[in-house]
OpenMM code with the backbone's topology and positions (N, CA, C; nanometers):
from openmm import Vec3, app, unit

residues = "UNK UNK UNK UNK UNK UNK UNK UNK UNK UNK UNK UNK UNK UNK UNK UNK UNK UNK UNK UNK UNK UNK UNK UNK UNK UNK UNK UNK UNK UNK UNK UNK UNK UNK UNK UNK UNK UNK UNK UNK UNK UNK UNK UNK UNK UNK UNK UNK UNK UNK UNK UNK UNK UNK UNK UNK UNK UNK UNK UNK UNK UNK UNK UNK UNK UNK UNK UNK UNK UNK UNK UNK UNK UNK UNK UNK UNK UNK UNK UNK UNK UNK UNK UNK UNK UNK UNK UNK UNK UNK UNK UNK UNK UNK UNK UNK UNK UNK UNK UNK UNK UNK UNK UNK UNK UNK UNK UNK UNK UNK UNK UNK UNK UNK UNK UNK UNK UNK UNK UNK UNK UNK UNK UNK UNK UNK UNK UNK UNK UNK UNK UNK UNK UNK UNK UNK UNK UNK UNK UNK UNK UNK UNK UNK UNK UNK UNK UNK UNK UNK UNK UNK UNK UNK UNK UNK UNK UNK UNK UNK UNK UNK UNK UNK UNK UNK UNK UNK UNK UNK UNK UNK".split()
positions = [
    Vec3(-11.1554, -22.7802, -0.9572),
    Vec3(-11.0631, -22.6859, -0.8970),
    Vec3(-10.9387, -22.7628, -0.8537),
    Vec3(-10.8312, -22.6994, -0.9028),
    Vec3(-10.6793, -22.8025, -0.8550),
    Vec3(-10.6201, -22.7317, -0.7561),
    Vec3(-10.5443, -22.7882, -0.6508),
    Vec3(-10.4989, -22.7322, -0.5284),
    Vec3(-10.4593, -22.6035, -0.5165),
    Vec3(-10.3874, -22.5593, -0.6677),
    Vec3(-10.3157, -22.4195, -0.6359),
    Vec3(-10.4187, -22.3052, -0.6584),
    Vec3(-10.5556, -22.3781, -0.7357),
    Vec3(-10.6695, -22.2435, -0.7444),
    Vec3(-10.7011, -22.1793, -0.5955),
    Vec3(-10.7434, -22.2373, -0.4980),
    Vec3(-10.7288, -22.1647, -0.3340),
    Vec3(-10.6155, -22.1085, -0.3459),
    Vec3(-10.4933, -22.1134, -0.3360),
    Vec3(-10.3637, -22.0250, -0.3232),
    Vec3(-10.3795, -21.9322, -0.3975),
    Vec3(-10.4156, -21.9567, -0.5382),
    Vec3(-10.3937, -21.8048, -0.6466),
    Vec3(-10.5254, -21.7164, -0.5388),
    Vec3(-10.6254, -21.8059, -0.5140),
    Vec3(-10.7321, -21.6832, -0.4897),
    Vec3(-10.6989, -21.6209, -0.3976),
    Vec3(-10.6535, -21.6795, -0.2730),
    Vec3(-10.6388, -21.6207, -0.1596),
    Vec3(-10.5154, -21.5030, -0.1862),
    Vec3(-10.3861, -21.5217, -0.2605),
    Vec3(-10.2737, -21.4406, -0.2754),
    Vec3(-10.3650, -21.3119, -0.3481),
    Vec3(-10.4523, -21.2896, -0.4425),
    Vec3(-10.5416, -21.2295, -0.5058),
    Vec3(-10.5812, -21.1394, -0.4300),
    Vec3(-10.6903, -21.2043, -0.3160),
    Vec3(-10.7247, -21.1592, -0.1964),
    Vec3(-10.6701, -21.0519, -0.1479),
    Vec3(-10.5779, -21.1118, -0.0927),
    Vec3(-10.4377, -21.0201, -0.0152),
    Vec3(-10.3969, -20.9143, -0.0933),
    Vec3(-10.3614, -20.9471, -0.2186),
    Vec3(-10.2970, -20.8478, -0.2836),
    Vec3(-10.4231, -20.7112, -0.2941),
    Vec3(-10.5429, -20.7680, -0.3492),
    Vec3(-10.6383, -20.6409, -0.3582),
    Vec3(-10.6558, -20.5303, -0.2646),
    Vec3(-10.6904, -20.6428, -0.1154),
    Vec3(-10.6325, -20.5895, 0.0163),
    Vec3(-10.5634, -20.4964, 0.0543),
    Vec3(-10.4039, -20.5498, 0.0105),
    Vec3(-10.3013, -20.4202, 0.0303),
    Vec3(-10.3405, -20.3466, -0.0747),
    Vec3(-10.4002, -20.3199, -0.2051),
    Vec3(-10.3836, -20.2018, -0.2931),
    Vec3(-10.4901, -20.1587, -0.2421),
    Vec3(-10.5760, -20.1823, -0.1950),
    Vec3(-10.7058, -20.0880, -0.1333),
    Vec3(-10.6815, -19.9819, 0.0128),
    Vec3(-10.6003, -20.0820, 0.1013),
    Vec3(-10.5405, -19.9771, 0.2267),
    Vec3(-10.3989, -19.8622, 0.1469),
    Vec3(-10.3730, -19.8991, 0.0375),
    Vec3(-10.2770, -19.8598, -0.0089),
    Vec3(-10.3904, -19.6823, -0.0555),
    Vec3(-10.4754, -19.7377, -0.1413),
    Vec3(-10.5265, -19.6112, -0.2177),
    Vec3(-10.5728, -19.5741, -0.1103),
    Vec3(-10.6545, -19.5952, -0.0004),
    Vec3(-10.7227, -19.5138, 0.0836),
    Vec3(-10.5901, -19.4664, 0.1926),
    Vec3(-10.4849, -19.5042, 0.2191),
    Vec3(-10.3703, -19.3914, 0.2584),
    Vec3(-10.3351, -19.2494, 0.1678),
    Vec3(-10.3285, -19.2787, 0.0233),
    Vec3(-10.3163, -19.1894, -0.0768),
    Vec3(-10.3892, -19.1207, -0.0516),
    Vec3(-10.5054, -19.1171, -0.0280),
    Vec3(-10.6711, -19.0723, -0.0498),
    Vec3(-10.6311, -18.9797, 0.0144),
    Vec3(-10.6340, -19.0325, 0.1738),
    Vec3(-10.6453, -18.9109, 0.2827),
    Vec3(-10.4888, -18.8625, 0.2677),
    Vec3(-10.3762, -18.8743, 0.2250),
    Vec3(-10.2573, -18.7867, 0.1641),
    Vec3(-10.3177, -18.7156, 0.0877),
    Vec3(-10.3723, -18.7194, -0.0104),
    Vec3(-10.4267, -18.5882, -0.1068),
    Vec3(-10.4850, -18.5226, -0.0155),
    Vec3(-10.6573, -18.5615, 0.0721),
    Vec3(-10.7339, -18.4974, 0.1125),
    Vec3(-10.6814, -18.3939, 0.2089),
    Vec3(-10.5747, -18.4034, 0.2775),
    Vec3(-10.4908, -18.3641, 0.4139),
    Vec3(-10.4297, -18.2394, 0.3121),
    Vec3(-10.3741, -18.2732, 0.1846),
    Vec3(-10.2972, -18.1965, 0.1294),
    Vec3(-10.3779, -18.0833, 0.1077),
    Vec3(-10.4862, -18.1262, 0.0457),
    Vec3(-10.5916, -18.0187, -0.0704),
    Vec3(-10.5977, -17.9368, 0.0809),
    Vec3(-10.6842, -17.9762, 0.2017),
    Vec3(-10.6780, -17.8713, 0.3088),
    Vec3(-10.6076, -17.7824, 0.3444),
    Vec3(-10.5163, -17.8219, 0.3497),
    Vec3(-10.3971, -17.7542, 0.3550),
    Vec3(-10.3261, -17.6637, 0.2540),
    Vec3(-10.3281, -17.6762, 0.1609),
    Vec3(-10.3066, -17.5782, 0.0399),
    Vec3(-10.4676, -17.5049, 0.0402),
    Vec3(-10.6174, -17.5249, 0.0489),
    Vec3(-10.7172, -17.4515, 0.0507),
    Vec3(-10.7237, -17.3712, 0.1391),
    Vec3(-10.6180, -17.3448, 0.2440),
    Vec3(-10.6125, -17.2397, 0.3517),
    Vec3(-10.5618, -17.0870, 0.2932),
    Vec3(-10.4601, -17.0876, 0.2094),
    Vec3(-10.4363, -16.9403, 0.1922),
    Vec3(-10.5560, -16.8705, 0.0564),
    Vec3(-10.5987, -16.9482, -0.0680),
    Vec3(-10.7102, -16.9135, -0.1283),
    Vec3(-10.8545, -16.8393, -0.0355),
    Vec3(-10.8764, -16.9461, 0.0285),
    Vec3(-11.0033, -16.8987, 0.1334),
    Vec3(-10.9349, -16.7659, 0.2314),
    Vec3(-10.8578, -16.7650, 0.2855),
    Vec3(-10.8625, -16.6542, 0.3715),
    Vec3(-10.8200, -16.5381, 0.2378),
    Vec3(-10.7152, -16.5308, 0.1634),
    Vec3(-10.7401, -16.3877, 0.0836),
    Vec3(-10.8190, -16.3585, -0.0128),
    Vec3(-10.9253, -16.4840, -0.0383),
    Vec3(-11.0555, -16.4222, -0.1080),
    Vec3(-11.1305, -16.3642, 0.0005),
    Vec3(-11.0821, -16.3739, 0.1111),
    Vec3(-11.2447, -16.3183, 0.2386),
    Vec3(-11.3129, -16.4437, 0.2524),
    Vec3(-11.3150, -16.5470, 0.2313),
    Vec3(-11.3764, -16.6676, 0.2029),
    Vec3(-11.3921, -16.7095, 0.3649),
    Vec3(-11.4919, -16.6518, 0.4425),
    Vec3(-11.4681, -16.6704, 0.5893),
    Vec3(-11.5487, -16.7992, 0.6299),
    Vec3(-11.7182, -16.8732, 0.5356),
    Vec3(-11.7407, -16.9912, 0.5436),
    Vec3(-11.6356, -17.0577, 0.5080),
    Vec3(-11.5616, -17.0660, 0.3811),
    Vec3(-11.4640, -17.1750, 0.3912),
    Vec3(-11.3920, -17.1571, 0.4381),
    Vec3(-11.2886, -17.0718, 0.4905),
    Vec3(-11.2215, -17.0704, 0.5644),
    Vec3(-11.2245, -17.1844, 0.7480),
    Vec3(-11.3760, -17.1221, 0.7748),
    Vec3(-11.4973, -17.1558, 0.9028),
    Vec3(-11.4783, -17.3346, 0.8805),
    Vec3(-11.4717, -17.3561, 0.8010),
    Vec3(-11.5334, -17.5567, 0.7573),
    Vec3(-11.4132, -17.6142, 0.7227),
    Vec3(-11.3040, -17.5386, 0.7256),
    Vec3(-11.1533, -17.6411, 0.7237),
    Vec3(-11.1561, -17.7158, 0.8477),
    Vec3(-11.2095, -17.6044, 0.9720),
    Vec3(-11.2389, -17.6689, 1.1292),
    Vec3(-11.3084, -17.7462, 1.1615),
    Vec3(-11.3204, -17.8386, 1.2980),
    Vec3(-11.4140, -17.8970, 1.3573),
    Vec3(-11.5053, -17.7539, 1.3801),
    Vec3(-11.6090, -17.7910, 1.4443),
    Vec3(-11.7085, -17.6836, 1.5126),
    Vec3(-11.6174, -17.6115, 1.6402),
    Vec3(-11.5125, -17.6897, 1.6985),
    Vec3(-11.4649, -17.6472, 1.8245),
    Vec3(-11.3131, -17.6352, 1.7745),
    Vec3(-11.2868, -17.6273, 1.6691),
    Vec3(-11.1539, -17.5878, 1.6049),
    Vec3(-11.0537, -17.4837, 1.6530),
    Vec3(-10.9416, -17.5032, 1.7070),
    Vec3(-10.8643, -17.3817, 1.7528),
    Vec3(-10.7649, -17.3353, 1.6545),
    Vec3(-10.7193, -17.1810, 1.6119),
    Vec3(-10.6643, -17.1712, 1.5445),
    Vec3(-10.5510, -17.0976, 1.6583),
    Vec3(-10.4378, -17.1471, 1.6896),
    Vec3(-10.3272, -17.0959, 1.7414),
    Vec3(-10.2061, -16.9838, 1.6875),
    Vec3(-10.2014, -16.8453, 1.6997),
    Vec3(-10.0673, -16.7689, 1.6165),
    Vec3(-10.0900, -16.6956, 1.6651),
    Vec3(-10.0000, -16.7447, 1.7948),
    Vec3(-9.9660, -16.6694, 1.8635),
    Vec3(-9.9549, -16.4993, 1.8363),
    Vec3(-9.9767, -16.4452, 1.8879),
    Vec3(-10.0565, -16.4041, 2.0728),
    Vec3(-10.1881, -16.4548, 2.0106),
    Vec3(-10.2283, -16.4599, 1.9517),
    Vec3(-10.3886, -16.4612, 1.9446),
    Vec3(-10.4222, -16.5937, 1.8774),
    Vec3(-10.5163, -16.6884, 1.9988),
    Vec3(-10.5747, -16.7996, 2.0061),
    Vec3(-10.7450, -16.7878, 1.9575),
    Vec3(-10.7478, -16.8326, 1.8112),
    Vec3(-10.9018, -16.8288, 1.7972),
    Vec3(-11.0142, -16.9506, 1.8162),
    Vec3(-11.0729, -16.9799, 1.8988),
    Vec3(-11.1656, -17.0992, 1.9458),
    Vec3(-11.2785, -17.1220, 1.8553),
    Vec3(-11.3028, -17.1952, 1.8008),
    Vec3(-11.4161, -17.2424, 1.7328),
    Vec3(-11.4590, -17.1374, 1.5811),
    Vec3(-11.5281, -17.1907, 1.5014),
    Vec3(-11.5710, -17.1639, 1.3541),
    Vec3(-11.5969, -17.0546, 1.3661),
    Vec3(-11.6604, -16.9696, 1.4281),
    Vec3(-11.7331, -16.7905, 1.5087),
    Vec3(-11.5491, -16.7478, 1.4820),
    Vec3(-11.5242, -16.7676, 1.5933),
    Vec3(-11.3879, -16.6665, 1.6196),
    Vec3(-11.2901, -16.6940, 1.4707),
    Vec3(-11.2838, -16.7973, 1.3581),
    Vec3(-11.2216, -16.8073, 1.2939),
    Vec3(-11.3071, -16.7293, 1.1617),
    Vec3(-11.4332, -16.7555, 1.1016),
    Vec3(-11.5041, -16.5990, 1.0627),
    Vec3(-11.4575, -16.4732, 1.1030),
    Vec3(-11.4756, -16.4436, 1.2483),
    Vec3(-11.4352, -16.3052, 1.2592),
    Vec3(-11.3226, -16.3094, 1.2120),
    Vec3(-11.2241, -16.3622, 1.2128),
    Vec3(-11.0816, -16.3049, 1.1840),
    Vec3(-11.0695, -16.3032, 1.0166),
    Vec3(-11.1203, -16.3767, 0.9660),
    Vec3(-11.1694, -16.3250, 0.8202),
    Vec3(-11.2334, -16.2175, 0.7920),
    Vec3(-11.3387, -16.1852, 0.8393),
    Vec3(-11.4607, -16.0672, 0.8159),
    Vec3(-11.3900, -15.9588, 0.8675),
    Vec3(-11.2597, -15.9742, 0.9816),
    Vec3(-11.2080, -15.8708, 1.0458),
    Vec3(-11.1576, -15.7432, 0.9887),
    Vec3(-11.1686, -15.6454, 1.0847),
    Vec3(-11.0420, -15.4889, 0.9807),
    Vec3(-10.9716, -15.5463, 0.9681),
    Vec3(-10.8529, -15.5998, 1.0463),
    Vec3(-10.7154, -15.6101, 1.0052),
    Vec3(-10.6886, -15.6893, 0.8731),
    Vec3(-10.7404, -15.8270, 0.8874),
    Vec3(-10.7571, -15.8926, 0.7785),
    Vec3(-10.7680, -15.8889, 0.6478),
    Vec3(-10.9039, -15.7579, 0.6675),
    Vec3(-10.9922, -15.7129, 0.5351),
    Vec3(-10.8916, -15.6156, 0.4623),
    Vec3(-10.7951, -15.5350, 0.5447),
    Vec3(-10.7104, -15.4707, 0.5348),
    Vec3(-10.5966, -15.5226, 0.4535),
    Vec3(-10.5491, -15.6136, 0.5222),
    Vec3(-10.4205, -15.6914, 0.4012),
    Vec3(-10.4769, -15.7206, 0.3003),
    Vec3(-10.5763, -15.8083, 0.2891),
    Vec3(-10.6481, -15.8469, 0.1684),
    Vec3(-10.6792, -15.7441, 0.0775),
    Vec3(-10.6848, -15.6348, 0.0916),
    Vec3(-10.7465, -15.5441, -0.0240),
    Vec3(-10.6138, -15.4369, -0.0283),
    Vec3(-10.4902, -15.4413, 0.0734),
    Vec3(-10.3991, -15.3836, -0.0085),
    Vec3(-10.2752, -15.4766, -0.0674),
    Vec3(-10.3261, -15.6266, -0.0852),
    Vec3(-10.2506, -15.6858, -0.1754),
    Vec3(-10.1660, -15.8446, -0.0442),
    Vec3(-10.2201, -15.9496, -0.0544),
    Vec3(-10.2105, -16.0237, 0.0622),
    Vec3(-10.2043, -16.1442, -0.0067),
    Vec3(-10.0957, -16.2651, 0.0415),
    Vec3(-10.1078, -16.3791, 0.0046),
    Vec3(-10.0238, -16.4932, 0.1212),
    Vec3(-10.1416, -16.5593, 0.1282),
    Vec3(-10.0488, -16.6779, 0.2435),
    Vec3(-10.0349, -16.8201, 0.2050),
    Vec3(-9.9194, -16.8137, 0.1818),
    Vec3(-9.8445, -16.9089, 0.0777),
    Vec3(-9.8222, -17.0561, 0.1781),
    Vec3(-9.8631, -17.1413, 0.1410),
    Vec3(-9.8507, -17.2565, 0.2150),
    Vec3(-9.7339, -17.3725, 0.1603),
    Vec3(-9.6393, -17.4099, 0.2198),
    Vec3(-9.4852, -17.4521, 0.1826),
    Vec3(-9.5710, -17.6066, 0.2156),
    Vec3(-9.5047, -17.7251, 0.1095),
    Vec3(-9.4888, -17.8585, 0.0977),
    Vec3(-9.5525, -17.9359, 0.2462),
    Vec3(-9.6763, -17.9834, 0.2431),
    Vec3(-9.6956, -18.0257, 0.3935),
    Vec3(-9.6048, -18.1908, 0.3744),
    Vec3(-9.5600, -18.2109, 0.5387),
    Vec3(-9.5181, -18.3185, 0.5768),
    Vec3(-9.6495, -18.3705, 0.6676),
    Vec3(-9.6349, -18.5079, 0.6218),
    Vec3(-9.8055, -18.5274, 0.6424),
    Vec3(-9.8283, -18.7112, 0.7101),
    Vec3(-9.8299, -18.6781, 0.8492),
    Vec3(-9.8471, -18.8629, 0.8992),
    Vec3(-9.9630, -18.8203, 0.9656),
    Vec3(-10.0524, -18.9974, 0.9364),
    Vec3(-10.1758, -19.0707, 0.9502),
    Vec3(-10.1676, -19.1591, 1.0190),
    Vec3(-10.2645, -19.1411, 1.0999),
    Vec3(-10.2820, -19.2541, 1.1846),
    Vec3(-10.4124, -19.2815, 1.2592),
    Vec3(-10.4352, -19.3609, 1.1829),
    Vec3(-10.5672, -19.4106, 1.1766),
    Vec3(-10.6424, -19.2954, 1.1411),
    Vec3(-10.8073, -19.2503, 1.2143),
    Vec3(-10.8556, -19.1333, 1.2198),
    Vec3(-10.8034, -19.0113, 1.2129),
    Vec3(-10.6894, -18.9722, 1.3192),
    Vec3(-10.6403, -18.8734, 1.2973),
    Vec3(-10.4733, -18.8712, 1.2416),
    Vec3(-10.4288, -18.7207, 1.2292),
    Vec3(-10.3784, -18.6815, 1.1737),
    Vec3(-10.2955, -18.5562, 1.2164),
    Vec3(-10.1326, -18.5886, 1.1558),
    Vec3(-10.0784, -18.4706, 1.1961),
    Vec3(-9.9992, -18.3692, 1.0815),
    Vec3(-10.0195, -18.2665, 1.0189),
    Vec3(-9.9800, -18.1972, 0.8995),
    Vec3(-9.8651, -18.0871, 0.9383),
    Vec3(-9.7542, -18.1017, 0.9238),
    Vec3(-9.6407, -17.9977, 0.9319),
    Vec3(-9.5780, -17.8749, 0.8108),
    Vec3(-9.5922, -17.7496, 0.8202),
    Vec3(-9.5577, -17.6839, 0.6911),
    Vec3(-9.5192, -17.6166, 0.7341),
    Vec3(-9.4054, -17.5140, 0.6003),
    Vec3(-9.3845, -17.3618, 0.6234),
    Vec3(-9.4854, -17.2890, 0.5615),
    Vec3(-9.5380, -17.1155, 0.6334),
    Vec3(-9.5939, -17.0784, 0.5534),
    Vec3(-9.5695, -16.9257, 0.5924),
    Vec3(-9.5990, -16.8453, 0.4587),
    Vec3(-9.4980, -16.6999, 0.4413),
    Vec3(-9.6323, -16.6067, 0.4156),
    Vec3(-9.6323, -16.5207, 0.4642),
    Vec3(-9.7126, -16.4378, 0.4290),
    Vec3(-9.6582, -16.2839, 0.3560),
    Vec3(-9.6839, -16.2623, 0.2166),
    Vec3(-9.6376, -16.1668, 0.1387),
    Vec3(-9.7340, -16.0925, 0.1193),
    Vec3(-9.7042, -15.9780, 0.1424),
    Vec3(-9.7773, -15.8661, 0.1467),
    Vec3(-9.6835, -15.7661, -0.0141),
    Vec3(-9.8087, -15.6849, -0.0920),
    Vec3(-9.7337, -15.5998, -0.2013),
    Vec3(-9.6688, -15.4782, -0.1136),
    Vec3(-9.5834, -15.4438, -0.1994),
    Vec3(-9.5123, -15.3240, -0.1851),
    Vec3(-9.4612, -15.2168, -0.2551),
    Vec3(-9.5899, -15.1656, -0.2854),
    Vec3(-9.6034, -15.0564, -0.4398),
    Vec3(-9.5239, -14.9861, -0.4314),
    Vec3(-9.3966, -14.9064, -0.2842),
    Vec3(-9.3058, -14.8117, -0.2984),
    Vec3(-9.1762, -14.9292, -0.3658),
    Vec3(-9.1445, -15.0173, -0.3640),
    Vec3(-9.0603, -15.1013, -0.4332),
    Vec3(-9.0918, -15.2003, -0.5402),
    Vec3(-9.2301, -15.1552, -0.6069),
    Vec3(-9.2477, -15.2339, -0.6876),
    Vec3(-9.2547, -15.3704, -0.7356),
    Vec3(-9.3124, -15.3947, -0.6226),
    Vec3(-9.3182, -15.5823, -0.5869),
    Vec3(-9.3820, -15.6071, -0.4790),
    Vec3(-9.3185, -15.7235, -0.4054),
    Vec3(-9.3837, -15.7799, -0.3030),
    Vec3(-9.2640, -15.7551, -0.2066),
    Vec3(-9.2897, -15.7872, -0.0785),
    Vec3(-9.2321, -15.8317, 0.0453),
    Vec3(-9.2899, -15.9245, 0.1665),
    Vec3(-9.1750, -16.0249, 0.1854),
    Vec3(-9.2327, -16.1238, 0.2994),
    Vec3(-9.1898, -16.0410, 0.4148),
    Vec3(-9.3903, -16.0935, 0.4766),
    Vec3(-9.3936, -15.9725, 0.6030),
    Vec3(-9.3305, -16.0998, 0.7372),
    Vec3(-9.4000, -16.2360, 0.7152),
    Vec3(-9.3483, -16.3901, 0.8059),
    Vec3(-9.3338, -16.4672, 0.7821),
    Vec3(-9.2592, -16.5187, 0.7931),
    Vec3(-9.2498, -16.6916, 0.7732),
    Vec3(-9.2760, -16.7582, 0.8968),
    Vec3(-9.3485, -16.8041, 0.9216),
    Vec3(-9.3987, -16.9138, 1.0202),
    Vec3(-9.3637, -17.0826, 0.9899),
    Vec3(-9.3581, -17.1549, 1.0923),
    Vec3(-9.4142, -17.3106, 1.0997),
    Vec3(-9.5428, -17.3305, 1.1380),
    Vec3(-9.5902, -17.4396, 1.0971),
    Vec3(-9.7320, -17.4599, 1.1255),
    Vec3(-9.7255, -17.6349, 1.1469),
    Vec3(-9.7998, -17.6449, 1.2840),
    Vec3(-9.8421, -17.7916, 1.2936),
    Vec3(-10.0286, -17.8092, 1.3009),
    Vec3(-10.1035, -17.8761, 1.2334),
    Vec3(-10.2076, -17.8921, 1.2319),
    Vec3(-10.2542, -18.0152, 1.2395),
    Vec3(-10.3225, -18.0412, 1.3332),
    Vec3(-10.4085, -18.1687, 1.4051),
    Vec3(-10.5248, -18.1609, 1.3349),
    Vec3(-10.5165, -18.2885, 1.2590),
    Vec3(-10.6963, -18.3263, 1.2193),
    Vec3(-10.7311, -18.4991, 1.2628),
    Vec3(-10.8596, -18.4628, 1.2657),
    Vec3(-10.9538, -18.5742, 1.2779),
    Vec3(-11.0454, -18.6425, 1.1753),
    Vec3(-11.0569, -18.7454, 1.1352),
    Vec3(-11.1697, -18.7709, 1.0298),
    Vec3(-11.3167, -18.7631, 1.0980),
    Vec3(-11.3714, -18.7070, 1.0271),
    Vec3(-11.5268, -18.6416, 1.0277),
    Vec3(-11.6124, -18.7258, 0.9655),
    Vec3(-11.7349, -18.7199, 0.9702),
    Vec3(-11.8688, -18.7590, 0.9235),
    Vec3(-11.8310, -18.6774, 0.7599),
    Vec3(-11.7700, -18.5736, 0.7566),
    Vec3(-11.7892, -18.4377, 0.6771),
    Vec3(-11.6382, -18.4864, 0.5848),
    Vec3(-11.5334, -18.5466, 0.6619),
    Vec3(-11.3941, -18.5495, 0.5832),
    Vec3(-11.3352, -18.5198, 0.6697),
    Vec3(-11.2229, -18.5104, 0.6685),
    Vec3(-11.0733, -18.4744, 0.7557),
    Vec3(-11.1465, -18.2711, 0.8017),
    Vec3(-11.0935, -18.2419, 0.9239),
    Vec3(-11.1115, -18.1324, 0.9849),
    Vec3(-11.0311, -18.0890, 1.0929),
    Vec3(-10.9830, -17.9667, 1.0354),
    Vec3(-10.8514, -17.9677, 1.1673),
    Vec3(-10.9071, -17.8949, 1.3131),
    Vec3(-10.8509, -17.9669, 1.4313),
    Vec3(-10.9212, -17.9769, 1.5220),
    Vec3(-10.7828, -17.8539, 1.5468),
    Vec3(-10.6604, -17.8513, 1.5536),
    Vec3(-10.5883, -17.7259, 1.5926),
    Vec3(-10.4919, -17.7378, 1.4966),
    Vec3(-10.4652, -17.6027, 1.5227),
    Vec3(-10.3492, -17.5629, 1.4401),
    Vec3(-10.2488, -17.4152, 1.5038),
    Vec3(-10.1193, -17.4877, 1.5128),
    Vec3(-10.0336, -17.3772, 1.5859),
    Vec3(-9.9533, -17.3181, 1.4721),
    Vec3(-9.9871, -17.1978, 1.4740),
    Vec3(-9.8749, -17.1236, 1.3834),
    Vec3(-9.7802, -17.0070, 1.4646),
    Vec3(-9.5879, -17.0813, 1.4139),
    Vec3(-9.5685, -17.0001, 1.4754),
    Vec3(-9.4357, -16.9593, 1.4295),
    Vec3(-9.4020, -16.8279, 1.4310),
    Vec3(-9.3003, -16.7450, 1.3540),
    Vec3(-9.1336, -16.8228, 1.3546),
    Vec3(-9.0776, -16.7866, 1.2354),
    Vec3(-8.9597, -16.8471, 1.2025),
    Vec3(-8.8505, -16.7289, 1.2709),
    Vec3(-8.8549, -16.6997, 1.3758),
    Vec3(-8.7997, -16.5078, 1.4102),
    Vec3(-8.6641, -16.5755, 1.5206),
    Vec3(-8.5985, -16.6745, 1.4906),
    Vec3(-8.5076, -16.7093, 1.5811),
    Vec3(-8.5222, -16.8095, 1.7460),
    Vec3(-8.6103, -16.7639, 1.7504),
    Vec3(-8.7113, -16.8281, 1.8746),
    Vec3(-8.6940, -17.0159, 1.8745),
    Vec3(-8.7390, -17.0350, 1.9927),
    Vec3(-8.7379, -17.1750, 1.9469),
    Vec3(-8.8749, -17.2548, 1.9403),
    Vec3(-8.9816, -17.1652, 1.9572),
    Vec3(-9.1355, -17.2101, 1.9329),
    Vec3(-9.1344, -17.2597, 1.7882),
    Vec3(-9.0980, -17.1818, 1.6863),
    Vec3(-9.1053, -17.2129, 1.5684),
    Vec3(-9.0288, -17.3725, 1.5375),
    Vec3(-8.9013, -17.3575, 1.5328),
    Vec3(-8.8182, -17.4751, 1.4871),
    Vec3(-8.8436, -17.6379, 1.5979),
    Vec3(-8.9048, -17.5841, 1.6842),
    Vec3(-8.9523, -17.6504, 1.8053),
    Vec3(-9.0979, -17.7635, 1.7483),
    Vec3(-9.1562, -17.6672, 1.6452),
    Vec3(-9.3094, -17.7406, 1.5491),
    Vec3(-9.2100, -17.8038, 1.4371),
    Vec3(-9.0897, -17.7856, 1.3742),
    Vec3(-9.0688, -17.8423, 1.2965),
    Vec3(-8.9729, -17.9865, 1.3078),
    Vec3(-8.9195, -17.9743, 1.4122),
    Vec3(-8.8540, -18.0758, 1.4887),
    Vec3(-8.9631, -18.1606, 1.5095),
    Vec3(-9.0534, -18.1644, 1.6259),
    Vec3(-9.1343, -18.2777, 1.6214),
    Vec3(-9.1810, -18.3351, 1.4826),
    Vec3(-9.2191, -18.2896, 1.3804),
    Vec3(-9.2297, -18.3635, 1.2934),
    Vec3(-9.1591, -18.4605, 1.2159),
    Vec3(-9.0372, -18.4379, 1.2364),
    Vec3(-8.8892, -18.4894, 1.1810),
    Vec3(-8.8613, -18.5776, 1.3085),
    Vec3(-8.8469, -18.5356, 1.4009),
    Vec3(-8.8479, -18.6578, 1.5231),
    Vec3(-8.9047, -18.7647, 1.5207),
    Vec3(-9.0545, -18.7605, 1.4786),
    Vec3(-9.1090, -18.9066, 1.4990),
    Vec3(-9.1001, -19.0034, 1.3589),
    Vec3(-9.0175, -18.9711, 1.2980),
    Vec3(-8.9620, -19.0455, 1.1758),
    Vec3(-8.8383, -19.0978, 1.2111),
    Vec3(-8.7341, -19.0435, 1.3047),
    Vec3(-8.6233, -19.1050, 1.3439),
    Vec3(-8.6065, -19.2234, 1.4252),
] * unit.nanometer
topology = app.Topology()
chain = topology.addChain("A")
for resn in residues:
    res = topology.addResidue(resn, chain)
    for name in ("N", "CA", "C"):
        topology.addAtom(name, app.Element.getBySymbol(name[0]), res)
């Protein structure tokens, strides 16, 4: 072995190193993503277990006025009339490009998202909201699981642009 074989190995080392923390950042970037885009499929199929298992067990779903606590209250609002109602006269909740920082275990996911409802007297669709959404996850035994999530209307207010600012803030 000549002196520079330790150097190549060790630079080797290192390098594998960084491409391994490298793919497992990617990893949980996809995994954070796929969640996040698997939210509007599951709720307008009725999909109220999956919907239920995006959460921790003690998962809050925040939108405004109405705060739903844990996997139970996030079922009902799937299984719900109102719900069952959009869904079967034509319902889609469209989830906009997440902005997406990691750190360590957890996790913070920022998006727009619109909810279009059909509109058979005009022959199409119409957006009924546009919301912001910030969603807190944790890594699980199970995978990434969002522990909350605030959704909240784009209607002039400053709750809304207020979730999208912090996300853009802690990059500056």
């Amino acid at each position: 072995m000549t002196d520079s074989q330790p150097d190549r190995l060790a630079l080797l080392e290192a390098r594998l190193e960084q491409a391994e923390r490298r793919l497992a950042a990617a990893e949980d970037q996809i995994a954070l993503w796929r969640i996040v885009a698997s939210y509007g499929p599951a709720v307008d199929s009725g999909s109220a277990e999956i919907t239920a298992q995006l959460w921790t067990e003690e998962g809050v779903y925040d939108t405004y006025p109405v705060v739903l606590n844990g996997r139970d209250a996030l079922r009902g609002m799937v299984n719900g009339e109102r719900h069952q109602s959009l869904i079967h006269s034509g319902a889609a909740h469209l989830m906009g490009l997440p902005h997406i920082v990691v750190d360590g275990d957890r996790a913070v996911v920022t998006n727009y998202s619109q909810l279009v409802l059909s509109a058979p007297d005009q022959n199409g669709y119409r957006i009924w909201r546009t919301g912001s959404n910030r969603w807190e996850f944790t890594r699980t035994d199970e995978g990434w699981k969002v522990t909350h999530r605030w959704n909240r209307q784009l209607d002039g207010t400053d709750e809304g642009r207020d979730l999208l600012a912090r996300a853009v803030e802690s990059e500056a």
